[in-house]
N, C-alpha and C positions, 0 to 999 in steps of 0.2 A: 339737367332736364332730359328727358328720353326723346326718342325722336316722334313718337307718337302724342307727345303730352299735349303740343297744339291743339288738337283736335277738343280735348279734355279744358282744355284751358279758356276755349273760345264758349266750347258748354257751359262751365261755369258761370261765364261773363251772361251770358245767356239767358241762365236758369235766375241770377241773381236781378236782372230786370223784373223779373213775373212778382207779382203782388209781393210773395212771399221769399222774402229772397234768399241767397244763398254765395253769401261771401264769401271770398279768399281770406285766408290765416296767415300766418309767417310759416306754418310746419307745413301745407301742401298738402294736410290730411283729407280736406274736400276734393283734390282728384283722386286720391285713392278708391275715394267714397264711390265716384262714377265710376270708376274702373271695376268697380264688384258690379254694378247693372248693365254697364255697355261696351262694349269695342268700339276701336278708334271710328270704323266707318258709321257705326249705331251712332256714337256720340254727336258726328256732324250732321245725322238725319234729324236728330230730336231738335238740332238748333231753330230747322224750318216748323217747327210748333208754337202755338203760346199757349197761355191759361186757359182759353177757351174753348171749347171743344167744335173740330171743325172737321168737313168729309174730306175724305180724299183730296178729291180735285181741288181744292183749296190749298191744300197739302202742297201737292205735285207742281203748283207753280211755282214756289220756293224752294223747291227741292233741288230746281238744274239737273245736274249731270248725276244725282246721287242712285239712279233708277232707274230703268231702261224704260220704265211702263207705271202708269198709275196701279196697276194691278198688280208691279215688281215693287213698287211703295209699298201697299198697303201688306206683301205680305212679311216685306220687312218691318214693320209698325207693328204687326203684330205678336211678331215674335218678341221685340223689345217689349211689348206691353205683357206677355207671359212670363218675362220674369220680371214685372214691377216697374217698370223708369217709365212710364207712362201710364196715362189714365183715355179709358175709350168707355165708348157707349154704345149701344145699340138701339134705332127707335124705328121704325116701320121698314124694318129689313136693313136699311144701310148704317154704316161703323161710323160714328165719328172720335176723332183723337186731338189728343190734350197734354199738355207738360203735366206734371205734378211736381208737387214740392218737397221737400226730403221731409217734413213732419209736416201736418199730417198728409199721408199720400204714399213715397218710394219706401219708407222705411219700415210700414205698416205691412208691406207686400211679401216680406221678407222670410213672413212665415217660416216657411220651408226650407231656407236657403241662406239658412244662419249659420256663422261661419264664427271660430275665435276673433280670426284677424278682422272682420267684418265689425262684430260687437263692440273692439277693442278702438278701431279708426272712429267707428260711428260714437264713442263715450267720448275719445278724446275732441271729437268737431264740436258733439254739443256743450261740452264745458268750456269751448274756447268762447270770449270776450264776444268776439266779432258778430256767430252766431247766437251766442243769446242776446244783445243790441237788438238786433234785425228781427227777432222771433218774436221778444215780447212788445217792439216797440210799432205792431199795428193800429193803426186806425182799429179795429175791430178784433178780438181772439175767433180762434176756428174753433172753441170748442167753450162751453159755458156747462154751468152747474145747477140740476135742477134740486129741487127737494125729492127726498123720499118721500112715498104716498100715507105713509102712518105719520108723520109729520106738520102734514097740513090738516088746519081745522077751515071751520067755513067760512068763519067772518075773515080770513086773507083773502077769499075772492081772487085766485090763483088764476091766472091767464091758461087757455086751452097748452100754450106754448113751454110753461113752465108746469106742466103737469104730467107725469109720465105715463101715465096708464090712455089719458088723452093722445099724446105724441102716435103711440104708437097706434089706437084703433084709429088714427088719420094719415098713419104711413103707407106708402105705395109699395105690395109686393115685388117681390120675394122675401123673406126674410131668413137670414142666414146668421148663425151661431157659431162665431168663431174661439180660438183660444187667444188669450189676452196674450201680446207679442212681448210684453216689459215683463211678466211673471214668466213666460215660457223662457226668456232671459238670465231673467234672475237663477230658476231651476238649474239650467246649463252650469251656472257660476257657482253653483252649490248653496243656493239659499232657499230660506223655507219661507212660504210667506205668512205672514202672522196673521191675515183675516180666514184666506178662504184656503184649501188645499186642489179647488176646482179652476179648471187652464177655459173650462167656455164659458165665459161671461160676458164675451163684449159681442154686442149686435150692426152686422151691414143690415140695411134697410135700402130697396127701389135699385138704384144702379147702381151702387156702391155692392149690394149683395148679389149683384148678377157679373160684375168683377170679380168679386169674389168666388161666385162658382165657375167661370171660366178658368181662374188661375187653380181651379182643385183645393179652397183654403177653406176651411169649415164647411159645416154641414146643413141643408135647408129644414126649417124650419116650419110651424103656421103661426100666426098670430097669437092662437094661444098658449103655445109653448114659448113664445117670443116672453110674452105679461108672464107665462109661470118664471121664466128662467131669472127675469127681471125683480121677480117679487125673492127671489130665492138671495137674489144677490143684496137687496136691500136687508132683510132680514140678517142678513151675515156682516152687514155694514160696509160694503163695500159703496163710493160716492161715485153719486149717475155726471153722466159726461157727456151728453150730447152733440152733433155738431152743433156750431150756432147760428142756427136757422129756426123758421117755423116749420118748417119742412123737415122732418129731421133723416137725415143722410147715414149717421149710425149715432149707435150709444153704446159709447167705454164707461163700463164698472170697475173705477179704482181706489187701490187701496194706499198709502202713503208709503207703505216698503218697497213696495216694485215699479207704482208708476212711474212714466220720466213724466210728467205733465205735474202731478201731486209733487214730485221730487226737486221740478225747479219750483213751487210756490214756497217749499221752503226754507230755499235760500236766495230770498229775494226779500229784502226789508219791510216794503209794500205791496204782498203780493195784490193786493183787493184792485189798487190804481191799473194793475193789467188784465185783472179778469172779469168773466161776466158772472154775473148774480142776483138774482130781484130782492135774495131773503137777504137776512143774518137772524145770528139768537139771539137770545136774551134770558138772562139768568135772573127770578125774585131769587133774592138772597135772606129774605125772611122765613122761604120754604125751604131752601138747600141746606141739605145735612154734611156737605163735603163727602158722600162717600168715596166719590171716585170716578162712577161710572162712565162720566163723561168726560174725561178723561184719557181712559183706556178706548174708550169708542173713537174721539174723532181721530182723524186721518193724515190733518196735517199739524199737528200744535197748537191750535188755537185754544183751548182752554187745559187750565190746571187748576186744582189747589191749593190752596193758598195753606202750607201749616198750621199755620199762629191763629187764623180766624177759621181753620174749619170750612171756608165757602168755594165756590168754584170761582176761577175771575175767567172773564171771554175777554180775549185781544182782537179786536174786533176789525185790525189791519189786515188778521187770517184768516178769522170766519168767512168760508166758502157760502154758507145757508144750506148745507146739504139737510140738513135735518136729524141725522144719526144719531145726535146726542140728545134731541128730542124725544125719539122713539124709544130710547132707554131708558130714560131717565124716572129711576123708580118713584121720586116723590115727586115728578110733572111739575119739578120748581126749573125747567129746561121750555120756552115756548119759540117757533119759529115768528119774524115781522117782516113785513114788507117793507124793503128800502124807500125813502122819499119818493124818489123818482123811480119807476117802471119804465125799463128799457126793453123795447120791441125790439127781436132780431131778425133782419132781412130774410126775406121768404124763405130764398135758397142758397146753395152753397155758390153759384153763379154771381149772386147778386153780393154775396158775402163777398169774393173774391175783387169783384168791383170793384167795392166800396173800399178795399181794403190797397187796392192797386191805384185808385184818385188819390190817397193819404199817403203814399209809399214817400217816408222821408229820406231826405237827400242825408250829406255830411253833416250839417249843421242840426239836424234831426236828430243824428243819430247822437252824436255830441251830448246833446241836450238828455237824452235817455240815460246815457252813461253818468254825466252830473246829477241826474235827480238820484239815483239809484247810490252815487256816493254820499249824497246830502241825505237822502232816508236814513242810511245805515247809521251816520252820524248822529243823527236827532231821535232814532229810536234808540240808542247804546247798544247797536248791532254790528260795531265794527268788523267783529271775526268774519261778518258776512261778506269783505271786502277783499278776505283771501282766494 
């Protein structure tokens, strides 16, 4: 252990309390992780934060001896929150500051400040056990799947919240255009991505995109360049991602080659039991010709051809409800439905974070995530999924 690694260690323990947590491994890749956002005396400021976003002076009484001055705080707060290990706000002149959590939040920040070794530590934390447990096994996901808007007919009677063209003329400016941080990723790594060849596709929207223009990371946008850029990326088949909120905080357009978000749905047995979705599809098979299309369009697996009979089959454990295969779908034998139950998502990301920190499971929780997830693998004949 280095002599600074306390510092890192106590963080950890820390960061790993907040809704969204962020456990220790057996390799001690999660201090490395902080050690690309903070120094040892950064790391014991962020400890005096939680999830919530709070001023200063709330700040500075947890802080002790880390600061001479509420005003010697805030400008060290600041600085940590320009390169990302924090999250701050702005609302009638005064700052307030908040932890974030390593997805979605510190990692996303990174932008600019992508590094091999950085890539390399942050691939090997998220494919570790510990942290996928703790990721997928919230009370609520931070991020849910709408339809495409050429997908919805009218008799679904689509909620304002699952409607994307709606989201956004109800979004709170600014709106900022950034480039997608998993494809700009992948490019680095030498990969090409098979839907889009374009790096801006994902939208900050309210304070998430006034973050974003303080750290210098994508460009501002107006609302109707927001909807064209949106409709550009539907069109190319990329699947909408919003937070999951009614408020929506941003929207990632992803594709199944580069997302990490798309990347773990597909290797997870049941991805649908951890995520949000109001749709799925539904294939007549008296109109399907087996061409294909739908196939090549979706994103994550969820439907193929079947040889022998020529039909498409939907595995409906994957089906997202994005709609893509809808929109393609030459002979309209592809329709989006509405799940039984309609699940309304908490206003905001505030409220999200809550909800998601009352549910924050202990050992015996987490246990329980790990068995279902063997027990899936087994009952679908998905065992490779267990390497």
């Amino acid at each position: 252990m280095e002599s600074n690694d306390k510092a890192y260690i106590r963080l950890q323990r820390h960061l790993n309390r907040q809704p969204v947590g962020y456990p220790a491994t057996r390799s001690g890749v999660e201090l490395r992780i902080l050690k690309h956002f903070f120094t040892a005396e950064q790391a014991e400021i962020v400890t005096c934060l939680t999830y919530k976003l709070e001023p200063i002076e709330a700040i500075f009484t947890r802080a002790g001896g880390l600061a001479a001055s509420s005003e010697d705080l805030a400008r060290k707060l600041d600085a940590i929150e320009e390169r990302g290990g924090i999250g701050a706000t702005v609302e009638e002149g005064r700052k307030y500051y908040c932890n974030l959590p390593l997805v979605v939040g510190m990692y996303e920040s990174q932008m600019d400040r992508l590094t091999d070794t950085f890539i390399k530590d942050f691939d090997q934390y998220t494919s570790d056990r510990a942290f996928g447990i703790d990721f997928i096994g919230t009370k609520l996901p931070q991020m849910r799947t709408v339809p495409v808007a050429r997908s919805i007919k009218p008799h679904l009677q689509v909620s304002t919240f699952d409607e994307i063209t709606s989201l956004v003329r109800q979004a709170e400016a600014p709106f900022v255009i950034v480039p997608c941080i998993c494809r700009r990723i992948k490019t680095m790594q030498g990969h090409t991505c098979g839907v889009t060849e374009r790096q801006e596709t994902c939208l900050a929207v309210g304070r998430v995109a006034q973050a974003a223009l303080r750290h210098g990371i994508g460009r501002q946008i107006d609302r109707e360049q927001a909807l064209a850029i949106l409709d550009q990326n539907q069109k190319q088949g990329l699947v909408l991602q919003p937070s999951n909120t009614r408020k929506a905080e941003f929207i990632c357009s992803c594709c199944g080659c580069c997302c990490g978000m798309l990347g773990m749905q597909k290797v997870l047995p049941k991805p649908l039991d951890y995520w949000a979705s109001n749709f799925q599809a539904a294939i007549d098979h008296k109109v399907c010709n087996g061409c294909g299309t739908c196939e090549k369009r979706c994103q994550v697996g969820a439907v193929r051809v079947d040889g022998k009979q020529q039909k498409a089959l939907l595995d409906l454990n994957r089906c997202l409800g994005c709609g893509g295969c809808v929109a393609t779908c030459p002979k309209q034998a592809i329709s989006l439905v509405k799940k039984t139950q309609e699940v309304t998502p908490p206003q905001t990301m505030d409220e999200l974070y809550d909800i998601i920190g009352a549910h924050k499971k202990g050992t015996w929780g987490r246990l329980k995530v790990a068995g279902k997830f063997f027990v899936d693998a087994v009952r679908t004949g998905q065992i490779h999924l267990l390497k």
